[in-house]
C-alpha positions as CSV (number, residue, x, y, z in Angstrom):
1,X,98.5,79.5,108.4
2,X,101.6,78.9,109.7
3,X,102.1,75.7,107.3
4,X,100.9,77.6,104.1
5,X,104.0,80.6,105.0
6,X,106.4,77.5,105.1
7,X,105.3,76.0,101.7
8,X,105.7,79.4,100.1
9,X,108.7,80.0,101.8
10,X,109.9,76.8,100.5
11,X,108.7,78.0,97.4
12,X,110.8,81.3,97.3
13,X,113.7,79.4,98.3
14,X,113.9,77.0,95.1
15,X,114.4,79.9,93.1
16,X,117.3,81.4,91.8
17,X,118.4,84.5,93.6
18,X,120.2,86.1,91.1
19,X,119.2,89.4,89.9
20,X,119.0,88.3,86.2
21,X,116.2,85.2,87.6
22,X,114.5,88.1,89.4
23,X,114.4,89.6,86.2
24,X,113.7,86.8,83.5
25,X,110.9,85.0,86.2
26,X,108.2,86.5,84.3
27,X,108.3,84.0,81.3
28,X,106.2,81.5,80.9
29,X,106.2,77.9,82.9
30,X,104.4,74.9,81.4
31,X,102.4,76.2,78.9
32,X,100.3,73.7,76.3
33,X,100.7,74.1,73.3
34,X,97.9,75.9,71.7
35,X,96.7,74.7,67.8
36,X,95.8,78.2,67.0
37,X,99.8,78.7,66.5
38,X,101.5,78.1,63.4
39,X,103.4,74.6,64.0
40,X,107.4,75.0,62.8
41,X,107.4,73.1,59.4
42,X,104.0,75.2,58.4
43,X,106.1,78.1,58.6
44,X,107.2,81.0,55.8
45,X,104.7,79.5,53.1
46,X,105.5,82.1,50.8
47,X,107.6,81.3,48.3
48,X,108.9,85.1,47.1
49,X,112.2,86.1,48.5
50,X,110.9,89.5,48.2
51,X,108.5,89.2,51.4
52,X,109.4,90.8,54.9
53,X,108.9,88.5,57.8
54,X,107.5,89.2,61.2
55,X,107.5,86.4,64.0
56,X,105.6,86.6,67.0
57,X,106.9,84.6,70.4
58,X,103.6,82.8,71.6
59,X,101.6,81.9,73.4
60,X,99.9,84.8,75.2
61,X,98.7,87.8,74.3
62,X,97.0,85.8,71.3
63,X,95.7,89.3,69.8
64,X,98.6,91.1,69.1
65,X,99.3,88.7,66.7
66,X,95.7,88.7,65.6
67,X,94.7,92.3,65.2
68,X,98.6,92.7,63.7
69,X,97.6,90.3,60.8
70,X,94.5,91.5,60.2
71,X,96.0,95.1,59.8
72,X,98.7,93.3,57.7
73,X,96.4,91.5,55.2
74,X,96.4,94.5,53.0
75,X,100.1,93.8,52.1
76,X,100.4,90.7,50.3
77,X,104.8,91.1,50.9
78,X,104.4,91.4,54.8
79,X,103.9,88.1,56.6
80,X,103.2,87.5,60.3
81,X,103.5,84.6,61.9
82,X,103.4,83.1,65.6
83,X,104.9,79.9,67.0
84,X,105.3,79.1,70.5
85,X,108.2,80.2,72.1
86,X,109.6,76.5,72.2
87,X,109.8,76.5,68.6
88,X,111.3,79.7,68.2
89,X,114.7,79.1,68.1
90,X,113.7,76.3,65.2
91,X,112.1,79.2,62.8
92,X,114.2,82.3,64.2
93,X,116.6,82.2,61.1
94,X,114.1,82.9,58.7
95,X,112.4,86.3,60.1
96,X,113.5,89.6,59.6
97,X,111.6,91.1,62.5
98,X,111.1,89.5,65.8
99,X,108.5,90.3,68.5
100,X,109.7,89.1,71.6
101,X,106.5,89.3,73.8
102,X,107.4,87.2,76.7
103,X,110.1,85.2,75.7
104,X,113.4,84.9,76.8
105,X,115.5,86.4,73.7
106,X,118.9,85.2,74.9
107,X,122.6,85.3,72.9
108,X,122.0,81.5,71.9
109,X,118.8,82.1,70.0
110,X,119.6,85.4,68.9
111,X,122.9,84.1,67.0
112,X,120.5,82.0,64.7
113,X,118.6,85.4,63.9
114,X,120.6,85.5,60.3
115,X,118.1,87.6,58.7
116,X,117.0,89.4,61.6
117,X,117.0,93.5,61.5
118,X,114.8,94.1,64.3
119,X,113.8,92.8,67.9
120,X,110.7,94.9,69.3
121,X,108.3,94.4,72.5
122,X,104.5,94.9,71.8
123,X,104.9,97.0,74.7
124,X,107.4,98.8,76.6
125,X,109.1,95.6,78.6
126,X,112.5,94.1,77.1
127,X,114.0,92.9,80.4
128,X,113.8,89.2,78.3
129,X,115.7,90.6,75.7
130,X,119.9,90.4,75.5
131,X,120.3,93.6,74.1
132,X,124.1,93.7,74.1
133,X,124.0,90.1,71.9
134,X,121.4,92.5,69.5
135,X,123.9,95.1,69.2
136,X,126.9,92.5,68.6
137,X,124.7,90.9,65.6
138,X,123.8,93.9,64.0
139,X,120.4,93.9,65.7
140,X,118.1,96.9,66.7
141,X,116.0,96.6,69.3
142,X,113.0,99.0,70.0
143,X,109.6,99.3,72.3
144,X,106.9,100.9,71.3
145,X,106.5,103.9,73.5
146,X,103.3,103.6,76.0
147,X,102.7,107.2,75.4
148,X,100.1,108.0,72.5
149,X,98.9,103.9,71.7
150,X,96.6,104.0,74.5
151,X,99.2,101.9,76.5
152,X,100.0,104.4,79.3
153,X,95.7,104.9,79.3
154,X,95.1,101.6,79.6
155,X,97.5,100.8,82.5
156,X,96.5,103.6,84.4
157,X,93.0,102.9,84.4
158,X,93.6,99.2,85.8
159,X,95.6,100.8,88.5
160,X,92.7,102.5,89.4
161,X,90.9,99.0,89.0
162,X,92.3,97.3,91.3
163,X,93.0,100.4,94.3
164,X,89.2,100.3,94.3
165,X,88.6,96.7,94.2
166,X,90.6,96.5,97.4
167,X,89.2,99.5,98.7
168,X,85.6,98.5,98.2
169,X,86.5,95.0,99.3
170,X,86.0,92.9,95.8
171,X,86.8,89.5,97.2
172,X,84.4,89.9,100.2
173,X,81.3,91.6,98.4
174,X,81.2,88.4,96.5
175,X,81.1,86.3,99.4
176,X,78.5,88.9,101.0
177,X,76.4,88.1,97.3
178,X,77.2,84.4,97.6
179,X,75.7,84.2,101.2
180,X,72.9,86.7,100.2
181,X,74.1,89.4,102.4
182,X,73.2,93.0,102.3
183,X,75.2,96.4,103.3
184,X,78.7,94.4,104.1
185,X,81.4,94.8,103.7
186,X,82.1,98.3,104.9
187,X,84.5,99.2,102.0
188,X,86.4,103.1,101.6
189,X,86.7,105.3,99.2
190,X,89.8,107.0,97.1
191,X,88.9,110.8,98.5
192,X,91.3,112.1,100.3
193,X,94.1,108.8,100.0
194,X,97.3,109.5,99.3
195,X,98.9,107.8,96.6
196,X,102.4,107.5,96.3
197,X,103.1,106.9,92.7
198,X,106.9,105.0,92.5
199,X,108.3,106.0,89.1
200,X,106.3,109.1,87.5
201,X,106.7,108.5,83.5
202,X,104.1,107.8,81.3
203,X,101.8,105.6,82.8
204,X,102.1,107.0,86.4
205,X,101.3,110.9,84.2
206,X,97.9,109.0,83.0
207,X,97.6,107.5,86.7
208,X,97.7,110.8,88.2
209,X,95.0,112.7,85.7
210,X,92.7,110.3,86.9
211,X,93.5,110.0,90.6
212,X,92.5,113.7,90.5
213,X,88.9,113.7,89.7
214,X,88.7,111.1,92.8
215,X,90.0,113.9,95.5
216,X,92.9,112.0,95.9
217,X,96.0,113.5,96.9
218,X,99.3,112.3,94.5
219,X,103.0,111.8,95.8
220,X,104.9,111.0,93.4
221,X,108.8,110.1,92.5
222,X,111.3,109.4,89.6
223,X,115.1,109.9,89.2
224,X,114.7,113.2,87.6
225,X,112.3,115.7,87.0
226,X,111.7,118.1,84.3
227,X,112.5,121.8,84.9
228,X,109.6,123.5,86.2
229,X,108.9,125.2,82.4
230,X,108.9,122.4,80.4
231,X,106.2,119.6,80.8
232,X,104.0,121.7,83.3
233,X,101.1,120.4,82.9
234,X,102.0,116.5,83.8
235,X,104.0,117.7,86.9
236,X,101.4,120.1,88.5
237,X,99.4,116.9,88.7
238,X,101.5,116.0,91.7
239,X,101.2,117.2,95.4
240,X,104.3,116.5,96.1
241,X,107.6,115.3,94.1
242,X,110.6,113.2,94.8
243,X,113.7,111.5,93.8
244,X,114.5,107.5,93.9
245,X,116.1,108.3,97.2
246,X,112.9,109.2,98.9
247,X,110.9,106.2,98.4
248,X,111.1,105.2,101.8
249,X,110.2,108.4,103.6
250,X,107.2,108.6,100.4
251,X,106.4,105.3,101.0
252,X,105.6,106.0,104.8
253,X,103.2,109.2,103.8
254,X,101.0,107.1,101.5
255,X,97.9,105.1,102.0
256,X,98.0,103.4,98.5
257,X,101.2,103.0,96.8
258,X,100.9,102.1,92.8
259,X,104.5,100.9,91.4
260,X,104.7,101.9,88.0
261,X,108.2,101.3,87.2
262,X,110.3,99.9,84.5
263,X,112.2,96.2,85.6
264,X,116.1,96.0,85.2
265,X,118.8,95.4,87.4
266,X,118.6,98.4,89.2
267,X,114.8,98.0,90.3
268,X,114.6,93.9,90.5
269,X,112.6,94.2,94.0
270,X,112.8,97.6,95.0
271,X,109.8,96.8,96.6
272,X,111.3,94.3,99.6
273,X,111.2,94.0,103.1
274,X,112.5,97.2,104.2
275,X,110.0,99.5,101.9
276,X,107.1,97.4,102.6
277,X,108.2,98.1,106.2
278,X,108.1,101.3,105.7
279,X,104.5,101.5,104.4
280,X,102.1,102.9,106.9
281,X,100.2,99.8,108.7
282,X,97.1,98.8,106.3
283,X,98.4,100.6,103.4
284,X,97.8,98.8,100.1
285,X,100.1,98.4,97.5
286,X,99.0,98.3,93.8
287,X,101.4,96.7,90.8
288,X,100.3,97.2,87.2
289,X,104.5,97.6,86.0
290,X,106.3,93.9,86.6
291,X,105.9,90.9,89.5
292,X,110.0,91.1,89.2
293,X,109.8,94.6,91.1
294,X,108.5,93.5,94.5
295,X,109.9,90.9,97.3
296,X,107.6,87.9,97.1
297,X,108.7,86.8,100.3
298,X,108.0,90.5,101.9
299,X,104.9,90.9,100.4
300,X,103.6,87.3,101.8
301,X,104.7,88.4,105.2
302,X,103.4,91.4,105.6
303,X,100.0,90.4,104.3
304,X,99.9,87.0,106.8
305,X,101.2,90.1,109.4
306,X,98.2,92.5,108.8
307,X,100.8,95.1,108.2
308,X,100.2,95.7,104.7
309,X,96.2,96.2,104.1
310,X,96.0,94.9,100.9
311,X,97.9,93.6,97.4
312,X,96.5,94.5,93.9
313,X,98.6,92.9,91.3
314,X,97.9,92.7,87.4
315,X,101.7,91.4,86.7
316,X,103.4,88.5,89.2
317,X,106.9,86.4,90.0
318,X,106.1,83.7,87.4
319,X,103.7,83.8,84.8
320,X,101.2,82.1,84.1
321,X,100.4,82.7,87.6
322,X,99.9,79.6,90.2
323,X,96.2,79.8,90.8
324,X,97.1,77.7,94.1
325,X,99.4,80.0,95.2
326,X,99.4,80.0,98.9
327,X,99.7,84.0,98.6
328,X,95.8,83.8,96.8
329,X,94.6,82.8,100.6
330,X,94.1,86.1,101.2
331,X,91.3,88.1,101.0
332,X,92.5,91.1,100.4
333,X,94.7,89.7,97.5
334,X,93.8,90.8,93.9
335,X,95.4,89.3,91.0
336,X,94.5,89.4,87.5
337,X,96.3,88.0,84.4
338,X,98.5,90.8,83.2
339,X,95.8,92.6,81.2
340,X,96.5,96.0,82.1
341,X,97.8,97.0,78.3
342,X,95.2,94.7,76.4
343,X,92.3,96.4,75.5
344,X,90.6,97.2,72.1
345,X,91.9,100.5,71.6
346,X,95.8,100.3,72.8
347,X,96.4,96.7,70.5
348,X,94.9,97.9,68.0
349,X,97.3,100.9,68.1
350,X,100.4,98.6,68.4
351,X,99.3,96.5,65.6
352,X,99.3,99.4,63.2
353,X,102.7,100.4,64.4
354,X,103.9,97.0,64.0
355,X,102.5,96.6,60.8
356,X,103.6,100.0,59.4
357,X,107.3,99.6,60.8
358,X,107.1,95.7,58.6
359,X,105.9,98.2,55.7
360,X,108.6,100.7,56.0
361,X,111.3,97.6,56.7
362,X,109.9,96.5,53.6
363,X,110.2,99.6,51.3
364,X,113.7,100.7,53.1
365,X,112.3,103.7,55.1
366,X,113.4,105.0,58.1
367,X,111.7,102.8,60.8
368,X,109.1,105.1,63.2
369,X,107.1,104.9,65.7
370,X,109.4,102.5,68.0
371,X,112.1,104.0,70.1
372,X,115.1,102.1,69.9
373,X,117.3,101.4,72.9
374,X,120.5,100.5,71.0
């Protein structure tokens, strides 16, 4: 045990410490190259000038770029492509909308952007993003809001996921099937758990209409909260509010604590060693928002320590995730591969955004759906 905390100490300490690698650790390491992808000199076959481009930064999340062209296909002047992220900065020049996925869009490879009009996330995240080089080239850049794409719905319910799969004990059940064992583990149930919900907006809303059918009992906080007569109905879903500066003393009154925040500079590892610390012994702590937003080291700790009871992550430090990752030894360690967003309904309802907001590009329309952050 002792040898495996030394190797993943060794691990942590390789890294950069900067906030902005905190922040930018998310993008992808040693990825093949997949022949699904559209290789560089295959790229913008279409001869007419009069065609609005939209690029997609692979590899992963193969159907957003999928369900996006089939929506797409119906307008022969809209054409979507996707290269690896590699070769982006090869093909960049020749798009006029960029979706970033999980790339690093830095100031080099957006100065090559020439045509470039808009830089979106299929999503919500644009920590990889340089906004300020966007805005000094003219660009926009926009998300697509969680709320009414089935996002928000989506995350919520693997939130839920993965508090039960650690409170029903996933990993050991399938060792009990394995060694054909019956009636173990002895698992527990959400009724009556307190949740402490870090960072109440859109997802941690849907979180919290579904925490209530279980008897749970939500804690939530976020920097500011709406006045009691407007938005009633998401905050009366919560037993208790509070600001950013009572995560600590929330964090100590929960059993399960679900981060649901947004990454940037201000949140890079809010959850470290001293909120961890302040978790009640064999609470479990649930991440469905960004790997960037807890301590590595602090979370590896306190699990080898018993202190925290449990780790349910859908979003890690690096990604693709190390499946030999000393922190996987763990049986009480949940991980899955950042599908918390992906299902059926919610891509399909980015693609159509996507698509329209290349349509109204295309016709000169006000662009809607996104919400623009510059």
């Amino acid at each position: 045990m002792a040898i495996m905390h030394k190797i993943a100490k060794a691990a942590f300490r390789n890294r950069k410490s900067s906030v902005d690698f905190i922040i930018y650790s998310l993008q992808a390491r040693s990825i093949s190259r997949q022949s699904t992808l559209i290789k560089p000199e295959r790229m913008v076959e279409k001869d007419d000038t009069n065609v609005t481009r939209v690029l997609f930064c692979g590899p992963h999340f193969p159907d957003s770029f999928n369900f996006t062209r089939e929506y797409c296909t119906q307008f022969p002047y809209i054409q979507v492509d996707s290269v690896h992220h590699c070769d982006v900065p090869e093909v960049i020049e020749k798009y006029h909308i960029c979706v970033v996925m999980m790339m690093k869009l830095d100031s080099n490879v957006i100065s090559r952007a020439s045509k470039m009009k808009l830089i979106m996330q299929y999503g919500v995240g644009l920590e990889g993003v340089d906004i300020d080089a966007a805005t000094k080239h003219g660009i926009k850049v926009a998300r697509i809001p969680s709320e009414g794409t089935g996002n928000a719905a989506s995350c919520s319910e693997m939130a839920i996921y993965l508090m039960l799969g650690l409170l029903k004990k996933q990993n050991e059940m399938q060792l009990s099937v394995r060694n054909r064992l019956l009636g173990e583990p002895t698992g527990d149930t959400l009724l009556g758990k307190t949740v402490f919900i870090l960072g109440y907006g859109n997802i941690g809303i849907e979180l919290a209409k579904r925490l209530k059918p279980f008897g749970s009992i939500v804690i939530a906080t976020k920097r500011s909260w709406p006045d009691s007569t407007i938005d009633s109905d998401s905050s009366n879903l919560v037993d208790e509010k509070g600001s950013h500066e009572d995560i600590y003393t929330f964090a100590g009154k929960a059993d399960i604590v679900a981060v649901c925040l947004r990454l940037n500079k201000e949140t890079a590892e809010v959850v470290n060693k001293k909120f961890i610390s302040s978790m009640r012994k064999g609470a479990l702590l649930v991440n469905i928002s960004r790997g960037g937003l807890i301590n590595y080291e602090a979370a590896y700790q306190n699990l080898e320590s018993g202190h925290l009871g449990g780790l349910g992550i859908d979003v890690a430090w690096s990604e693709p995730f190390d499946p030999n990752d000393p922190i996987l030894k763990f049986k009480n360690v949940i991980i899955t591969p950042h599908v918390a967003g992906v299902t059926e309904h919610s891509y399909r309802t980015m693609a159509k955004v996507t698509g329209d907001v290349a349509l109204q590009m295309h016709k000169g329309l006000p662009l809607t759906g996104i919400e623009f952050v510059n």
